[in-house]
C-alpha positions in Angstrom: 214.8 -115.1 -65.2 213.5 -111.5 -64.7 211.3 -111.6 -67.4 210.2 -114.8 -66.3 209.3 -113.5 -62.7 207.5 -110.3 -64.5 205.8 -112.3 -67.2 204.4 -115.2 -63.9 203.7 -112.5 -61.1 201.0 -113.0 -59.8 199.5 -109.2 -61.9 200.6 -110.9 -64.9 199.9 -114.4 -66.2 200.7 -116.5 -63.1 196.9 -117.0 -61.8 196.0 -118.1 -65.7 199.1 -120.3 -65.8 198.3 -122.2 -62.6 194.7 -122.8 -63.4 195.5 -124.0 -66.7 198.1 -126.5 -65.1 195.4 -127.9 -63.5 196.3 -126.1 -60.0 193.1 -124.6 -57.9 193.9 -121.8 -55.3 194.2 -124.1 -52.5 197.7 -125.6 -53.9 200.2 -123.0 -53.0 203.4 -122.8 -55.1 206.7 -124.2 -54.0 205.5 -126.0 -51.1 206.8 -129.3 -52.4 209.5 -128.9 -49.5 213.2 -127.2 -49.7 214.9 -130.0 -51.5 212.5 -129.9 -54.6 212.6 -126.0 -54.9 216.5 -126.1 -54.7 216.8 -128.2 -57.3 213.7 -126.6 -59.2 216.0 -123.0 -59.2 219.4 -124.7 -60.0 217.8 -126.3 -62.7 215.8 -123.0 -63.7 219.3 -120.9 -63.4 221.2 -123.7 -65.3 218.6 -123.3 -68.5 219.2 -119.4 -68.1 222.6 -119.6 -68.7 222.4 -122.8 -71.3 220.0 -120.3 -73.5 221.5 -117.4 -73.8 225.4 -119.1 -74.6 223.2 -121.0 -77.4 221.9 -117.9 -78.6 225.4 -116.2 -78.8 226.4 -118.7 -81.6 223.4 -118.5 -83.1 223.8 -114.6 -83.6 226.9 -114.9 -84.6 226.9 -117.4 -87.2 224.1 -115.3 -88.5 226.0 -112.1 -88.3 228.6 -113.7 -90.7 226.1 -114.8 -93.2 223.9 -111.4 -93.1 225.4 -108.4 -95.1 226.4 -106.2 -92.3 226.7 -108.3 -89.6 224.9 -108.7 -86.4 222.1 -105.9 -85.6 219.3 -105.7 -83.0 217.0 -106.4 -86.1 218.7 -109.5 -87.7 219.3 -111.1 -84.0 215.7 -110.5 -82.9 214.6 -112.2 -85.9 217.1 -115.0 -85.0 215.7 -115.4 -81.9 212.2 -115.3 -83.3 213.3 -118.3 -86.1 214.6 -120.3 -82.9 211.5 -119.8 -81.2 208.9 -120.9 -84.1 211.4 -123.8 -85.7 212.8 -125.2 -82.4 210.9 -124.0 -78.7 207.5 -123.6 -79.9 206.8 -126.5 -81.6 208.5 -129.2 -79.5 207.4 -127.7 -76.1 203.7 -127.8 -77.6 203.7 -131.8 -78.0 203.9 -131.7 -74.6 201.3 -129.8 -73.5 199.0 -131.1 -76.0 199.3 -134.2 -74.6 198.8 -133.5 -71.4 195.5 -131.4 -72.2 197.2 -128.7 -71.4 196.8 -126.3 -74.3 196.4 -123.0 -72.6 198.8 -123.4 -70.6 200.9 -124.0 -73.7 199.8 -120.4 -74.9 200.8 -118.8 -71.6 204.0 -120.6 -71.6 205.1 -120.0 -75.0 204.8 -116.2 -74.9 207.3 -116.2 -72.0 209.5 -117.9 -74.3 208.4 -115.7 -77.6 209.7 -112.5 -75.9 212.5 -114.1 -74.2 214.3 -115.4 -77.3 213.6 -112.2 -79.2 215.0 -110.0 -76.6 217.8 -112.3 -75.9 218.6 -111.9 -79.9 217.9 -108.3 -80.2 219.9 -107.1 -76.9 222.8 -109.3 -78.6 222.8 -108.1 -81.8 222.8 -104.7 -80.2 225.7 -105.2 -78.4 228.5 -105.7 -80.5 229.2 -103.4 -83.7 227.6 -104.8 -87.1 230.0 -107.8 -88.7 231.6 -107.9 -84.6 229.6 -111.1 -83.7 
């Protein structure tokens, strides 16, 4: 979630993002009433943790089949295999069918930098062959 509130700030991509949802100035974020941004958050916090336990197994299973083990390296690159074979391309048949193609772009390379850190901090973290 904090790279997601750095990479949508409102210095950063978010005034990109909203326009290429289809959002004009006049539409103010999260003023759909308290019920929808509650569950909008749990939901948001529920896929932050769902991620992240997906990407443990993921490292390790790859950490047993990569001489060595686990590194930063080999779990980044995890991370980045995830993103092109599973995220990227199923989360852009949805944008490109909603004429949202930009918005795919912006969205994406939240996502691109979020699965590789999320590998490489893992990797990282335990000793080679550890995972």
């Amino acid at each position: 979630m904090d790279i997601g509130s750095i990479w949508f700030s409102p210095k950063a991509f978010f005034p990109a993002w909203w326009k290429a949802i289809g959002k004009t100035d006049s539409d103010i974020p999260g003023m759909a009433g308290s019920g929808e941004m509650v569950k909008t958050f749990g939901l948001t916090i529920l896929a932050s943790v769902v991620v992240p336990v997906f990407m443990v197994m993921m490292v390790a299973a790859m950490g047993k089949v990569t001489p060595g083990g686990a590194t930063a390296l080999s779990s980044a690159l995890t991370g980045l295999a995830l993103w092109v074979g599973f995220v990227a391309p199923s989360s852009l048949t949805n944008r490109v069918f909603a004429g949202q193609l930009k918005a795919w772009v912006l969205e994406i390379g939240f996502h691109l930098v979020t699965f590789i850190l999320f590998g490489a901090i893992l990797g990282a973290w335990h000793l080679p062959g550890q995972v």
